[in-house]
C-alpha positions in Angstrom: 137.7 183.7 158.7 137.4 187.4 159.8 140.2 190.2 158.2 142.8 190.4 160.5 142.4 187.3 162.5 145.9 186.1 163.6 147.3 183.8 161.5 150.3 181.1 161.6 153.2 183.2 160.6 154.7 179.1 159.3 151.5 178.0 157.4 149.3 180.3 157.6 146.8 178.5 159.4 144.3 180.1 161.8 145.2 180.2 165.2 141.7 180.0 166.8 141.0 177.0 164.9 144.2 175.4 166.0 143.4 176.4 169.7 140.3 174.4 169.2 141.6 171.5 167.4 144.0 171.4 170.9 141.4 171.9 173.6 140.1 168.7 172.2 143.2 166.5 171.6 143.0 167.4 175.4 139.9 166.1 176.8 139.0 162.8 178.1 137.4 160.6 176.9 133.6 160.4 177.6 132.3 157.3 180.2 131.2 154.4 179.0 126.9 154.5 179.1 125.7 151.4 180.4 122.5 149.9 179.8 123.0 150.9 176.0 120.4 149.5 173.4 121.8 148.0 170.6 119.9 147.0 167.8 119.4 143.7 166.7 120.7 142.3 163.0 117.5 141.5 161.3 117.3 138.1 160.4 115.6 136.6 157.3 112.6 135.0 157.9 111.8 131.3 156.4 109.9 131.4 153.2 106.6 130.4 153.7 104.5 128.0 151.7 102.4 125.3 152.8 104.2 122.3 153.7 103.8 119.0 152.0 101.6 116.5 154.5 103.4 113.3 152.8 106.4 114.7 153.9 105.2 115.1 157.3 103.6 111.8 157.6 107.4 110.2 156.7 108.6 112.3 159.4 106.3 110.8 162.0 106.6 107.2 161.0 110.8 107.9 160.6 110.1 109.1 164.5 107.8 105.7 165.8 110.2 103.3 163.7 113.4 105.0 165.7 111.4 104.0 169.0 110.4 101.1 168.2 113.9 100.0 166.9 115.1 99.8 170.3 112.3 97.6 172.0 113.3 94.9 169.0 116.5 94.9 169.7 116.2 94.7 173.4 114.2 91.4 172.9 117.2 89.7 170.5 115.5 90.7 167.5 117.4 92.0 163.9 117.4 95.6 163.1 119.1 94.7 160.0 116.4 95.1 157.4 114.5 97.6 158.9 117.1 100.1 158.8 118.2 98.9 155.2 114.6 99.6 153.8 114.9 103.0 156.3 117.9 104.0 154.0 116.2 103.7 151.0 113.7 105.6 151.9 115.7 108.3 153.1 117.5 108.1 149.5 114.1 108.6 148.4 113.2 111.6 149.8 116.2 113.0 148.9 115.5 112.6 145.5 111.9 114.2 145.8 110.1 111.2 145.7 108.2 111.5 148.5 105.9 108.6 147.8 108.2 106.2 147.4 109.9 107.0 150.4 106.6 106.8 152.4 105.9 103.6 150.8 109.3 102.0 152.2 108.8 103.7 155.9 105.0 101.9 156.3 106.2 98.6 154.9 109.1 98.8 157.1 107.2 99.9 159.8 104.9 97.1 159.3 108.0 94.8 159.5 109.0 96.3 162.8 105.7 95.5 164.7 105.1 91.9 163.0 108.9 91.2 164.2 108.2 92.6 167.8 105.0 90.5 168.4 106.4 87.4 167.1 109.4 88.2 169.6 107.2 89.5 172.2 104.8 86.1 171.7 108.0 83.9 171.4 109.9 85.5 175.2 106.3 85.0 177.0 106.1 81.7 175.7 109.7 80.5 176.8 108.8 82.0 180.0 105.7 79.6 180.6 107.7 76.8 179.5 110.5 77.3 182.2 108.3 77.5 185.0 106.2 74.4 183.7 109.4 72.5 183.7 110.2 74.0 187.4 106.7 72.7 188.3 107.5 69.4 187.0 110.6 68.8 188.4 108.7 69.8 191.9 109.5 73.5 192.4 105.6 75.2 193.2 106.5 78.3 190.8 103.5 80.3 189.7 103.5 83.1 187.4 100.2 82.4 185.3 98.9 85.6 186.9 102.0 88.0 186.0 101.7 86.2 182.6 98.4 87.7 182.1 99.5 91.3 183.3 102.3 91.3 180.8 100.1 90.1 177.7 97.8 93.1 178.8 100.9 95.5 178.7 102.4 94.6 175.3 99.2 95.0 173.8 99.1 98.9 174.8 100.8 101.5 172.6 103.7 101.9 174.8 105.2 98.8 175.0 108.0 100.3 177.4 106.1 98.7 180.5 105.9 95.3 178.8 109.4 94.8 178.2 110.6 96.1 181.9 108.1 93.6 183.3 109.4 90.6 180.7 113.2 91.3 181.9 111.8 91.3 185.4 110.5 88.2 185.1 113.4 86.3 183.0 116.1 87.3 185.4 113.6 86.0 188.3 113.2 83.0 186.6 117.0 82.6 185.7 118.0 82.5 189.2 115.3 80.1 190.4 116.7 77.6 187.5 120.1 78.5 188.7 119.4 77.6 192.2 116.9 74.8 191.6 120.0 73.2 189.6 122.4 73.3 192.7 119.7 72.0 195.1 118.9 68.9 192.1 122.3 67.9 192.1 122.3 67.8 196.0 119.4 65.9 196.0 120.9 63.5 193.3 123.6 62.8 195.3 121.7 62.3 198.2 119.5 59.6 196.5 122.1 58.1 195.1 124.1 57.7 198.4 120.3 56.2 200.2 120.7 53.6 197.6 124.2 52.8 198.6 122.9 52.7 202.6 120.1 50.1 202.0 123.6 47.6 201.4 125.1 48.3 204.9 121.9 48.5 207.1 118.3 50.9 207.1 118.2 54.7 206.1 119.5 57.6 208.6 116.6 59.0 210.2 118.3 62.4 210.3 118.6 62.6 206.5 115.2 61.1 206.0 113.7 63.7 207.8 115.6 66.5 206.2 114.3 65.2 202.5 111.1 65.5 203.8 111.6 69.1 204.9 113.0 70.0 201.2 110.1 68.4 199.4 107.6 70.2 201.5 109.4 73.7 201.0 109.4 73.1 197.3 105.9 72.3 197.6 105.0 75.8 198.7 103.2 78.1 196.4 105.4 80.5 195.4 108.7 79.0 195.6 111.4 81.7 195.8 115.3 82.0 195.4 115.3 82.6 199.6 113.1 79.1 199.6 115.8 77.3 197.2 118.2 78.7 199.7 116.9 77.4 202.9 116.2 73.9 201.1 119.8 73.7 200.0 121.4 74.4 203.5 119.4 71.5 204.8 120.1 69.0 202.1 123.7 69.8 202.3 123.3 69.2 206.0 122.0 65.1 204.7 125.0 64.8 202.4 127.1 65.7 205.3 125.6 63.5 207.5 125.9 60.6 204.5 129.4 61.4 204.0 130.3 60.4 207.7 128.4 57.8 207.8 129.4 55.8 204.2 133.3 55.4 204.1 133.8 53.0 206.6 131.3 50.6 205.4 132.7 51.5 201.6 136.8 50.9 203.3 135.2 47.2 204.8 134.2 45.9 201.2 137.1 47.0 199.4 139.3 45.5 201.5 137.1 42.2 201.3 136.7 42.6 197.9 140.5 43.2 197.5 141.5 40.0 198.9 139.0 38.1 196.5 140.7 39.7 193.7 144.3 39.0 195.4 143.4 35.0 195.0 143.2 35.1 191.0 146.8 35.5 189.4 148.1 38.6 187.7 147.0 37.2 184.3 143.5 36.2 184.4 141.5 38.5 182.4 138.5 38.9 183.9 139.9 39.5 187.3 142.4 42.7 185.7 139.4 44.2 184.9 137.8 44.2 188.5 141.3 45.1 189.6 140.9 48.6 187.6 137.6 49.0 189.6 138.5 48.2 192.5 141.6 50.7 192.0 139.4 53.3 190.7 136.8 52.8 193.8 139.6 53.4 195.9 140.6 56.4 194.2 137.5 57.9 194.6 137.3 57.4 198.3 140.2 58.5 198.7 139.3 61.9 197.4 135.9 62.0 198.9 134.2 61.4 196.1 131.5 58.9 197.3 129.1 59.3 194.7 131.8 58.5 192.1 132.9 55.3 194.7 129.5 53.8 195.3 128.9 53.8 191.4 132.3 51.6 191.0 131.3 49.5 194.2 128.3 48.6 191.6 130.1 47.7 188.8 132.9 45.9 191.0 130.4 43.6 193.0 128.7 42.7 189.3 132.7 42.2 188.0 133.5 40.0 191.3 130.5 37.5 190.7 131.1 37.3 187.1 134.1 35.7 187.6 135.0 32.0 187.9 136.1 29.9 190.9 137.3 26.8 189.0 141.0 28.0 189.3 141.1 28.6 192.8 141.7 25.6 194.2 144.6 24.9 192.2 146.0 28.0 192.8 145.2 26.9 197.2 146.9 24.0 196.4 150.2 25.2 195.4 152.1 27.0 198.5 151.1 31.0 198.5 153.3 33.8 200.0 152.8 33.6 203.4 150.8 36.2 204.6 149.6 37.2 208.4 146.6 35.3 209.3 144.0 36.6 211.3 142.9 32.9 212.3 145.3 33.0 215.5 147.6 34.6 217.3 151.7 34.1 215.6 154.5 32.5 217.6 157.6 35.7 217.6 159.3 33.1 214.4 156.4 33.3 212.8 155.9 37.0 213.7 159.9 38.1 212.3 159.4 35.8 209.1 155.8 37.7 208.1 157.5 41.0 208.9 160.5 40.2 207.3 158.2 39.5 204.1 156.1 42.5 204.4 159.5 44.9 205.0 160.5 42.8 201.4 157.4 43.3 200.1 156.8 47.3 200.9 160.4 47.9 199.5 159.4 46.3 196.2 156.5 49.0 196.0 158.2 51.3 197.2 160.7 51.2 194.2 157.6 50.9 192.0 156.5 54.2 193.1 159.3 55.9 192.9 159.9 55.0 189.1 156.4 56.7 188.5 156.1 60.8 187.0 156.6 63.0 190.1 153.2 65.2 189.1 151.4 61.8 188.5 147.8 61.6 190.9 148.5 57.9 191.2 152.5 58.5 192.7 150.8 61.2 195.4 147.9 58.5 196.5 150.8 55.5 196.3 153.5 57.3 198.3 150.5 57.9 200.9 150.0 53.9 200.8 153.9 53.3 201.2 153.6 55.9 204.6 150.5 54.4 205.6 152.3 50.3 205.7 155.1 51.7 207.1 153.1 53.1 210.2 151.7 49.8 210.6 154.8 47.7 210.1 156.4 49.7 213.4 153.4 49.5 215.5 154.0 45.1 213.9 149.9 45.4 212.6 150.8 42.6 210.4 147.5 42.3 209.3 146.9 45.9 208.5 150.1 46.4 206.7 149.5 43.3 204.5 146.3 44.8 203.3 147.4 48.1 202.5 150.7 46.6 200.8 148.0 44.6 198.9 145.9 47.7 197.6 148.7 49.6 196.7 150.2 46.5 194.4 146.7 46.6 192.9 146.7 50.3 192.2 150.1 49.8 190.5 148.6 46.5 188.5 146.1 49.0 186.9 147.9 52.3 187.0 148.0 52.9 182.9 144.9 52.3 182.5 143.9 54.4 185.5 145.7 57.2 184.3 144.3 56.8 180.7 
């Protein structure tokens, strides 16, 4: 500081320099410089040394195992010891033993292919065998070619092709079984419902015909799930056609089969059992089950000549319930007594039926019975009425056992 430069009288301090300290208090502050280059924390660089090639090799194996894991599990294999002997190796590395731990990655990756082939082998195997069963049955399925193409595929390195092309062909051979099944139980019931024809006169042309058209579409090379299709429209246009044509000629032998059965008395043997085929048949019909009712039309027509006449003449003999008869027209006496019977007779059953469960199959079907001989007793269809009174008192005959 210069001699007499001015001074703070207080402190003493200089004056100019306080001036200056102040000037700069009072300036703003500088802009902000963009674009500024900042320098970058150097960073430590890896130690280098040459790296251990065992330890690489377990890396790339680790790497195709963890691939390959995927395409066994895909095709239903277990992963289960592969990726144990996988964790010991990786316990092995860990502990420096490099060999060891490539030792366990080779043998497990010699597991993993062994189980993929055999799985591989065991899917395209399964696969012939399904469509030579298809084949037998009838359906013209062909794959020998695409068979071929996918033995090819697993054999390449990526197997990634292979096992898009075996899923391809499972799910196009699931549907074909899926829909052959629906059609075979069509046809089933088709056949079995012929067989029931040839009793009651010669095949329908219309349904002949339309089994000829399945067979020859299932004849085709090359059968597909649009083929099936088309094949089951038109065997479920037969059935149809069966199931108009069958109940009448089914209702006609019941009913004469049910007054054979109404001549033998309530406790001959062999004659309940018929009964609880005949009341099953019925059933069946009923519900539109004709499949189920021609199968119990069998067994009732073996039951019916099985069974012994000797008794019926006695039982002729000895004065039955009068009953309309068919053989001529009634005098009005006549007429009043058999309806006066019938109305007895009806209100009997109609009791019966009422002391049965309320959710019970065989109440719903009797109460229908009940309505049914009650139409016909206004409209005074004596003979009517007496037959469907005379089903319903054999439904009720076998009713436990039914419902067993």
């Amino acid at each position: 500081m210069e001699p007499g430069a001015p001074v703070c009288k207080s402190c003493g301090y200089p004056a100019a320099l306080a001036l200056d300290a102040l000037k700069v208090l009072q300036e703003p502050e500088p802009p902000a410089v963009d674009n500024v280059v900042t320098m970058a924390a150097p960073t430590l660089a890896p130690p280098s040394g040459p790296v251990d090639p065992q330890e690489a090799v377990c890396d790339r194996i680790a790497r195709q195992i963890d691939a390959e894991l995927n395409t066994l599990v895909d095709l239903g294999g277990d992963p289960l010891a592969v990726a144990s002997e996988l964790r010991q190796a990786a316990l092995s590395q860990a502990d420096s033993r490099v060999v060891e731990a490539l030792g366990l990655l080779r043998q497990a990756h010699a597991r993993l292919a062994t189980q993929t082939d055999e799985l591989f082998a065991a899917r395209t195997h399964d696969i012939e065998e399904r469509a030579e069963r298809l084949r037998s049955a009838g359906v013209a399925v062909s794959v020998g070619d695409e068979i071929a193409s996918l033995r090819k595929e697993i054999d390449e390195a990526d197997r990634a092709p292979a096992l898009r092309h075996l899923h391809e062909l499972d799910e196009r051979l699931s549907r074909l079984e899926g829909d052959w099944n629906g059609l075979r139980s069509l046809l089933r019931q088709i056949e079995g419902l012929r067989e029931a024809m040839k009793a009651y006169g010669p095949p329908i042309p219309e349904v002949e015909e339309d089994l000829t058209r399945v067979r020859a579409l299932l004849a085709r090379p090359g059968v597909s799930p649009v083929v099936l299709d088309e094949a089951s429209q038109i065997a479920s246009r037969g059935l149809m056609m069966l199931h108009e044509e069958l109940p009448p000629h089914f209702e006609s032998e019941l009913a004469r089969h049910g007054e054979t059965l109404h001549r033998f008395p309530e406790e001959h043997d062999p004659a309940h059992g018929a009964r609880t085929i005949h009341a099953e048949a019925v059933r069946h019909l009923r519900r539109g089950r004709l499949s189920e009712a021609s199968d119990r039309l069998v067994e009732l027509r073996r039951a019916i000549e099985s069974l012994s006449l000797d008794d019926l003449p006695a039982m002729d003999s000895a004065e039955p319930e009068a009953a309309p008869s068919s053989g001529g027209p009634l005098s009005a006496a006549e007429e009043d007594a058999a309806l006066q019977r019938l109305l007895a007779k009806a209100r009997g059953l109609a009791a019966r039926v009422r002391s049965l469960p309320s959710e019970s199959e065989v109440a719903y079907e009797a109460a229908g019975e009940i309505r049914r001989a009650t139409e016909f007793l206004r409209a005074r269809k004596l003979e009517e009425a007496d037959q469907t009174l005379s089903r319903l008192m054999q439904t009720l005959s076998v009713e436990p056992a039914t419902e067993a």
